[in-house]
N, C-alpha and C positions, 0 to 999 in steps of 0.2 A: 725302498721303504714305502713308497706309495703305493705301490702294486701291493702288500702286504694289509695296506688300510682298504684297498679296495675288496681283497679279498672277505674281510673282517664283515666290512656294509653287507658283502653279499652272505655271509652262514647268519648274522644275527639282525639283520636290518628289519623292521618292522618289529620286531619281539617287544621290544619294548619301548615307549617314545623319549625314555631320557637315557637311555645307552645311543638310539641312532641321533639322537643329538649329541649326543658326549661322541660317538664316534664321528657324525659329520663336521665339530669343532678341532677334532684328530687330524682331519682330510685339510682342514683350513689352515693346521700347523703346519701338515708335511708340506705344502704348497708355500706359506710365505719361508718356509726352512730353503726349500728348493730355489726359490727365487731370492734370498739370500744370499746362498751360497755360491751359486750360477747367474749373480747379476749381467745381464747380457744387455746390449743396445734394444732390443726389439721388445724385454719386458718391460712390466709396469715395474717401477721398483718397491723394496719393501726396506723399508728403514731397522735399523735394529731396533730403536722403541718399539716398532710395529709390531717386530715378531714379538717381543718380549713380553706386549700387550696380550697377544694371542696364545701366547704361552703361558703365562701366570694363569687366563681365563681356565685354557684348558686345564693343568695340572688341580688348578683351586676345583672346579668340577669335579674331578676324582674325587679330591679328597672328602668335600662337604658334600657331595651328592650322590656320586654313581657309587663308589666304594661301602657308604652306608644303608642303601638300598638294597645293594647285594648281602650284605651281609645279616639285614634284616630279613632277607628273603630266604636263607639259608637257618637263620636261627627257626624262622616261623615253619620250616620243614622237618627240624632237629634233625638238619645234615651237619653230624661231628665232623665227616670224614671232609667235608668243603671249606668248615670252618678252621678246622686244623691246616689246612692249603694255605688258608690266608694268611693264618697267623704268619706263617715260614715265610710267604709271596711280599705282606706287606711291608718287611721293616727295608727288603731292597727298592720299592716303589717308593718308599719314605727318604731314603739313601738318595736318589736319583731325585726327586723333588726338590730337596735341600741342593741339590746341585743346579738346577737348573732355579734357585731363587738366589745362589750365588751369582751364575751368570747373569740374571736381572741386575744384583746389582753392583756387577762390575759395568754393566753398560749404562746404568744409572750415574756411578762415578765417575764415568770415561774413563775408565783404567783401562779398558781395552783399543786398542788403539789399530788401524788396519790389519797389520801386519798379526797383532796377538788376538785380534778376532776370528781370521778364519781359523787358528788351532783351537780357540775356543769353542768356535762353533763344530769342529769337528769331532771334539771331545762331545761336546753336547748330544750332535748326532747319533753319535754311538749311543748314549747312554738311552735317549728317547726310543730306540730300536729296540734295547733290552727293555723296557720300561710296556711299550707296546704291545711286544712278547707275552709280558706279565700279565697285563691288564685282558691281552685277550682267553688266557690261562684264568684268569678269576672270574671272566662272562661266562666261561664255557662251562667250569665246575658250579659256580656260584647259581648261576642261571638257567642255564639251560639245561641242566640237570633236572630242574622244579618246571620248567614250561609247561609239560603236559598237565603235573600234576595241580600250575595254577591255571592251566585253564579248564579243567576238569572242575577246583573251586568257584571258580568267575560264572559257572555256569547251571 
């Protein structure tokens, strides 16, 4: 999963300053994910409020900022064919949101308790990989589809 985000920094980093912040917030998730899940003696630890803190930042990002950027940037090129992507892309990113505001608040409850946390957090897991997938499926069409033609505007 991490190699996957670093690949991500490396095709779109710099393009734009609130994707490589929405993606360097990506990089912050996989990491307390990882140090979650592989609490080891020799790391720092990360509490599950921690990640869940880092989690809500991220997914709330998507939704109120990096997702309607894109998709104003795709209106302002009258790309149907990118917009039509989203439509399909977003109700599973929406799906997967909703799940991981579940898991906030079952650790918010404490209904998860050690044992039903790590399957939680493994189901989680999973879903944030598909989620990543998607999200990087919406920069590439959404976005960098329009690069040249916004920097050809900008200029």
């Amino acid at each position: 999963m991490l190699e996957s985000c670093r690949n991500a920094q490396e095709r779109w980093g710099g393009v734009h300053q609130l994707i490589d912040r929405w993606l360097n917030e990506r990089h912050q998730l996989i990491e307390a994910y990882s140090v979650l899940t592989e609490q080891t003696h020799d790391q720092e630890k990360v509490t599950p409020l921690q990640f869940c803190q880092i989690l809500l930042d991220y997914v709330s990002a998507g939704h109120f900022e990096v997702y309607e950027q894109l998709i104003q940037e795709a209106e302002s090129f009258n790309d149907t064919r990118a917009l039509e992507l989203a439509k399909q892309i977003y109700p599973r990113i929406e799906s997967i949101t909703n799940q991981a505001l579940k898991f906030n608040d079952s650790i918010d409850n404490g209904d998860l308790r050690e044992h039903g946390l790590s399957t939680a957090l493994a189901i989680l897991g999973q879903q944030l990989h598909e989620r990543f997938e998607l999200e990087d499926c919406l920069i590439e069409v959404l976005h960098n589809a329009h690069r040249e033609q916004a920097m050809a505007a900008q200029a």
